[in-house]
C-alpha positions as CSV (number, residue, x, y, z in Angstrom):
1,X,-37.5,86.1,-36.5
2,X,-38.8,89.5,-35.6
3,X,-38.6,90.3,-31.4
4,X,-40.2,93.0,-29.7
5,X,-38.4,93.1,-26.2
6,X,-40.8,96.1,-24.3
7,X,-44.7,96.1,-24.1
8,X,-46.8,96.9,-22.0
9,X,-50.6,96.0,-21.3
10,X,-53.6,97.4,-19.4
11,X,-52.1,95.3,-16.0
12,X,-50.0,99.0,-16.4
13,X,-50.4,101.9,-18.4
14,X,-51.4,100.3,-21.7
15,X,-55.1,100.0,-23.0
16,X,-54.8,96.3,-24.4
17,X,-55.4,93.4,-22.1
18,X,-52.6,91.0,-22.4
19,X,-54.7,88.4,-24.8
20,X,-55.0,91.5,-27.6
21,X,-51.4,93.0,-27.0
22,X,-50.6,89.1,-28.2
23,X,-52.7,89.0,-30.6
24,X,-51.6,92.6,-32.0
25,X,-48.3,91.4,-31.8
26,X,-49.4,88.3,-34.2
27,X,-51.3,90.6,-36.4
28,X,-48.2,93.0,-36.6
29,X,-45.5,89.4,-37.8
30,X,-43.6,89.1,-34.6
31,X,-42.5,85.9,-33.5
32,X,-41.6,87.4,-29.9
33,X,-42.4,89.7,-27.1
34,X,-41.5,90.8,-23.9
35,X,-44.4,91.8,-21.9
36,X,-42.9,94.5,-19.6
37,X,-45.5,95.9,-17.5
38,X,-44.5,98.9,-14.5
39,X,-43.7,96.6,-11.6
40,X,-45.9,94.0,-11.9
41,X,-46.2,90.6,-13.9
42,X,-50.2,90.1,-13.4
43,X,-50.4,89.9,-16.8
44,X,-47.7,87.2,-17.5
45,X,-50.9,84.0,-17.1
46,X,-53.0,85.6,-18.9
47,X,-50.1,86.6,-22.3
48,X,-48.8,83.2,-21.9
49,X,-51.7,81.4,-22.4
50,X,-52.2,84.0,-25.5
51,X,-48.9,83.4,-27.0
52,X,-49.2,79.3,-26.8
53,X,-52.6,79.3,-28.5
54,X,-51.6,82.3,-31.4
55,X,-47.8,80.5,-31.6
56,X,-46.3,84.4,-30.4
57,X,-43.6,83.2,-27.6
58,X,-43.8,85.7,-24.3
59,X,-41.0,86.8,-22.4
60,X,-41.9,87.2,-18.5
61,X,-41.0,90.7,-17.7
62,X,-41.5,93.3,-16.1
63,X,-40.1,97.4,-16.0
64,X,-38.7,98.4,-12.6
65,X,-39.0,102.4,-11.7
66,X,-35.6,102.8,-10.8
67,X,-33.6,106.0,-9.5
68,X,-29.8,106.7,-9.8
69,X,-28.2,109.9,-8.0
70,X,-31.9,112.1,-8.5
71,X,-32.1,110.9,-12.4
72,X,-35.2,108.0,-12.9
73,X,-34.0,105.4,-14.7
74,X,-35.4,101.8,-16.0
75,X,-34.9,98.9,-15.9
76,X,-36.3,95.8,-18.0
77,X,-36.2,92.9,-16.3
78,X,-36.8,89.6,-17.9
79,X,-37.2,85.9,-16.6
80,X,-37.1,86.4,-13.0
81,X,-38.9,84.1,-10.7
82,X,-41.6,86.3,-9.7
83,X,-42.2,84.4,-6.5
84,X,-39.0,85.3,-4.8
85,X,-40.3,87.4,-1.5
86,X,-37.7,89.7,-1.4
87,X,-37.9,91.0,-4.9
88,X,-42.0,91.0,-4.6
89,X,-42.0,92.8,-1.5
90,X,-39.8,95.9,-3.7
91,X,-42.0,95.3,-6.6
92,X,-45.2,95.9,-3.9
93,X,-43.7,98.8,-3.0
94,X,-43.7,100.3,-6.3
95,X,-46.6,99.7,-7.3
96,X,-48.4,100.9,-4.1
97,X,-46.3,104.4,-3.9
98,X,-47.7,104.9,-7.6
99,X,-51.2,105.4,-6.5
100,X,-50.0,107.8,-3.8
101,X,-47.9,109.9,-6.5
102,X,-51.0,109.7,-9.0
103,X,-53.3,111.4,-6.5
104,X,-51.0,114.1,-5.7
105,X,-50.5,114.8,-9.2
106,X,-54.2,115.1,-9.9
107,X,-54.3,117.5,-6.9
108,X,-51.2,119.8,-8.5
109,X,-52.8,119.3,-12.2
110,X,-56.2,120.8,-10.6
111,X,-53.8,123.6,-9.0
112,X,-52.6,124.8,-12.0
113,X,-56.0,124.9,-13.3
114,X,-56.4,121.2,-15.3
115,X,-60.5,120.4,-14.7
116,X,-59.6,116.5,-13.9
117,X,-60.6,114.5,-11.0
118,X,-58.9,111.5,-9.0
119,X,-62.3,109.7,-9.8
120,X,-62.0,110.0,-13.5
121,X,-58.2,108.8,-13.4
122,X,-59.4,105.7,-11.1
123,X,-61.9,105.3,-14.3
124,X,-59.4,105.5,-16.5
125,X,-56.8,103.2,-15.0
126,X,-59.1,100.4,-14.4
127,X,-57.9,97.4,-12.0
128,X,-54.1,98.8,-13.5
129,X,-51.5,100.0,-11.7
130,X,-51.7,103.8,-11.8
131,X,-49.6,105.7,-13.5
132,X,-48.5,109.3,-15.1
133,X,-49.9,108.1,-18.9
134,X,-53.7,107.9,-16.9
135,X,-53.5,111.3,-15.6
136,X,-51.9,112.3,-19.5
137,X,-55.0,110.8,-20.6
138,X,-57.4,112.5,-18.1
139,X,-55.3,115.6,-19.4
140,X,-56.1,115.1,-23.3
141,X,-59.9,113.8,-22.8
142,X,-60.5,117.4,-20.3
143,X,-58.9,119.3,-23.3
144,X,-56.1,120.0,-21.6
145,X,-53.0,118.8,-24.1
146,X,-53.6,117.4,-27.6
147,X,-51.7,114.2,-27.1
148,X,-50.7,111.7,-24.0
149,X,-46.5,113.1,-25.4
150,X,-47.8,116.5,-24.9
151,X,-48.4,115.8,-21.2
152,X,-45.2,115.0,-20.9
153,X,-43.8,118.2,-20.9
154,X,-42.4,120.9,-18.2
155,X,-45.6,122.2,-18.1
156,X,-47.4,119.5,-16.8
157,X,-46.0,115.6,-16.2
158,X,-42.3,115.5,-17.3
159,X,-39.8,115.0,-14.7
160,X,-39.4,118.0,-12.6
161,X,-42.4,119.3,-14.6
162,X,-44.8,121.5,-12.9
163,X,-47.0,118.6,-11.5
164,X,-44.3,116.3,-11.3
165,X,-44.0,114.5,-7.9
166,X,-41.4,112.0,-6.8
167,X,-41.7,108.5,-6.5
168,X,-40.5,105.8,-4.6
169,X,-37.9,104.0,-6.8
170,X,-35.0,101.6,-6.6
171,X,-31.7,101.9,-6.2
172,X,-30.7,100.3,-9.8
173,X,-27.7,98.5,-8.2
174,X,-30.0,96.9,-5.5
175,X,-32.6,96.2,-8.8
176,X,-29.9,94.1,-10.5
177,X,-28.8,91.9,-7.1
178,X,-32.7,91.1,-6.7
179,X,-32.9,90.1,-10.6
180,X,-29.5,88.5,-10.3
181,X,-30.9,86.7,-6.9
182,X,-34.5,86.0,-8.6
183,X,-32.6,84.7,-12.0
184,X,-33.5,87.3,-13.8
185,X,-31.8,89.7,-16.4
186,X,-31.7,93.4,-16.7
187,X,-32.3,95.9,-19.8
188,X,-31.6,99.6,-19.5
189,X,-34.5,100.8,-21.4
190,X,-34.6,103.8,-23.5
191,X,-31.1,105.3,-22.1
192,X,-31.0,108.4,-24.0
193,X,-34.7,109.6,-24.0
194,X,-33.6,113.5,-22.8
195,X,-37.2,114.3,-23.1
196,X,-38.2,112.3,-20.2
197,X,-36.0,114.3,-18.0
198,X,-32.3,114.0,-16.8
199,X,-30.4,111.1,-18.5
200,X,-27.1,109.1,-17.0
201,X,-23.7,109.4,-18.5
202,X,-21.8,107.2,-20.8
203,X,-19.6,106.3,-17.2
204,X,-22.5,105.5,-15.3
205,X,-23.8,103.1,-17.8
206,X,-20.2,101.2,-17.2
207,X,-20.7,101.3,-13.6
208,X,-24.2,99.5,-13.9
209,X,-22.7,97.4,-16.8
210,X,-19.6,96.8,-14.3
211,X,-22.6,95.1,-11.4
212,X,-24.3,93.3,-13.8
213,X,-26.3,95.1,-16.7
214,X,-26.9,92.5,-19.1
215,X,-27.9,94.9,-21.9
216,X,-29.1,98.5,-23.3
217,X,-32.0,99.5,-25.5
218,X,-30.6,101.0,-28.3
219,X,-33.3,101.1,-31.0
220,X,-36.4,103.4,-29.3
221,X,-38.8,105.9,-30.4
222,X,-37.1,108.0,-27.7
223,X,-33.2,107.9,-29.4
224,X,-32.9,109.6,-32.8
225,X,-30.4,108.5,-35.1
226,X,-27.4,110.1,-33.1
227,X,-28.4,109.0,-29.7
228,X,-28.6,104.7,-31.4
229,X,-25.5,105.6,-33.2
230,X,-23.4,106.3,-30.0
231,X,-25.7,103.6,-27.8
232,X,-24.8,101.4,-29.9
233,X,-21.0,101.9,-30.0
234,X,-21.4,102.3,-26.0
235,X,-22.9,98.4,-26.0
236,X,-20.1,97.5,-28.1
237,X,-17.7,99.0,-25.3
238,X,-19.5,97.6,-22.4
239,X,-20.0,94.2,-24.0
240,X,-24.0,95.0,-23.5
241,X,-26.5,93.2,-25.5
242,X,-27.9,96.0,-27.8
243,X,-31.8,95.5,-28.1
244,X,-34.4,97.3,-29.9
245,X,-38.0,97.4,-28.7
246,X,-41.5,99.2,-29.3
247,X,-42.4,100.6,-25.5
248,X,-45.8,99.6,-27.2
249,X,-49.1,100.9,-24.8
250,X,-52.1,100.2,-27.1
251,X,-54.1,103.0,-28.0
252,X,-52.4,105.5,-25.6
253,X,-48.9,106.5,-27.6
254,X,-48.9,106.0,-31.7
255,X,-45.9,103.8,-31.1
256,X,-46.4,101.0,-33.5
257,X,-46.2,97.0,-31.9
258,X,-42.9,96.0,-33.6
259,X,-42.0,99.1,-34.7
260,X,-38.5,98.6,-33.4
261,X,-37.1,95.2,-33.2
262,X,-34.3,93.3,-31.6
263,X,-31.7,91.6,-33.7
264,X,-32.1,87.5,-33.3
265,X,-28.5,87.1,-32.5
266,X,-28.9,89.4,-29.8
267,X,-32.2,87.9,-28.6
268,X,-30.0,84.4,-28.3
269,X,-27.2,86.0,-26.7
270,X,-29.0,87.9,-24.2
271,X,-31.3,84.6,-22.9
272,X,-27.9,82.5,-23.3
273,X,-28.0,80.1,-20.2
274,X,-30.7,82.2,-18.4
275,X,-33.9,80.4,-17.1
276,X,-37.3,81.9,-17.6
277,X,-40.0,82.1,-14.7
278,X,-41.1,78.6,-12.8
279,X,-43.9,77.1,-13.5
280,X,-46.7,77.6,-10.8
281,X,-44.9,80.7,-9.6
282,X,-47.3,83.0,-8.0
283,X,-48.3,86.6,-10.1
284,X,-48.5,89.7,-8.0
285,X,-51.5,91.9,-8.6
């Protein structure tokens, strides 16, 4: 059985619509996915339906912006009921303060000299929840940077980059109680990608293990060998489930669907005695 526990589709920052990021995932053998769109599960009708017709089972999910002590953080969350108000009020948040941080980005990007517009990034996004990879597209369509990874760099979008602007994120601990209330399950996705910014400690990761952490992404584009090597002993520590993922988004990273994969015991272990989303739950926008 080959799993793929972290994609996203163009209800985010990825260019497929749900249907085709199932229907890649067919093409590409896997059995599973995780849809894991930034704070929102619009997409989960849409990839269910998908998955039930091409025989690819979906994982309800979604990635929560998260912030610990100034360092941003994520979290996957997986088979929460979407319709609890609490948690949907957070997720609202999120996603609203994205747009706000998007246009101020624009507006630094043009500062420092970048010819893109807040229109074109509107254009770009789509009816999706806007987010730093639009305005790296804008950025690689206006000549700017080679590549959507290039944007990502001090000079421009990484964290504390020179366009960077803060978002509004969750406290992580507060993240697991609402996934924990919801019945939901959290990922720490990609723990060890440095080049994103600041990353936790090894102690840290206990502490969020120690409220509730279900399990850590260990196999990532993000980690080289050292970084899974040490992950990996660290879910062994923690008693984490160790999962492996793409962090697929279509045709805006080369990140292959599938090209990391999660382990089937793991996939059992980590869904042991947890219910998936209700049926006839609402879906945020």
């Amino acid at each position: 059985m080959r799993i793929d526990l972290h994609t996203h589709s163009s209800c985010s920052d990825g260019t497929d619509t749900p249907t085709q990021l199932v229907e890649a995932a067919k093409a590409a053998g896997l059995d599973v996915i995780a849809l894991t769109d930034h704070d929102t599960t619009a997409g989960w009708d849409e990839a269910a339906a998908a998955g039930e017709r091409l025989g690819v089972t979906v994982v309800p999910g979604a990635e929560l912006s998260c912030r610990l002590n100034g360092i941003q953080i994520h979290l996957l969350g997986y088979g929460f009921d979407r319709a609890e108000p609490e948690f949907a009020r957070e997720r609202n948040l999120l996603r609203d303060d994205r747009e706000r941080r998007a246009e101020l980005i624009v507006r630094r990007c043009r500062e420092l000299g970048a010819p893109i517009t807040w229109q074109r990034v509107r254009q770009i996004a789509g009816s999706a929840s806007i987010g730093r990879p639009h305005v790296a597209s804008a950025l690689v369509e206006a000549g700017i940077v080679a590549s959507v990874d290039e944007a990502f760099s001090s000079d421009w979008l990484a964290d504390g980059g020179r366009a960077y602007v803060a978002k509004y994120a969750l406290d992580p601990y507060r993240a697991l109680d609402l996934l924990r209330a919801s019945g939901g399950i959290a990922v720490f996705a990609h723990p060890a990608a440095g080049r994103r910014g600041r990353i936790v400690t090894d102690e840290q990761v206990a502490d969020l293990a120690g409220a509730g952490l279900r399990g850590i992404e260990v196999d990532h584009v993000d980690h080289d060998a050292a970084a899974r090597e040490r992950i990996r002993g660290l879910a062994a520590d923690l008693g984490l489930v160790p999962t492996g993922s793409s962090d697929y988004h279509g045709l805006r990273k080369t990140v292959r669907i599938g090209q990391n994969t999660t382990a089937a015991e793991a996939y059992e272990e980590l869904f042991d005695h947890t219910p998936w989303s209700r049926p006839g739950a609402r879906s945020d926008a």
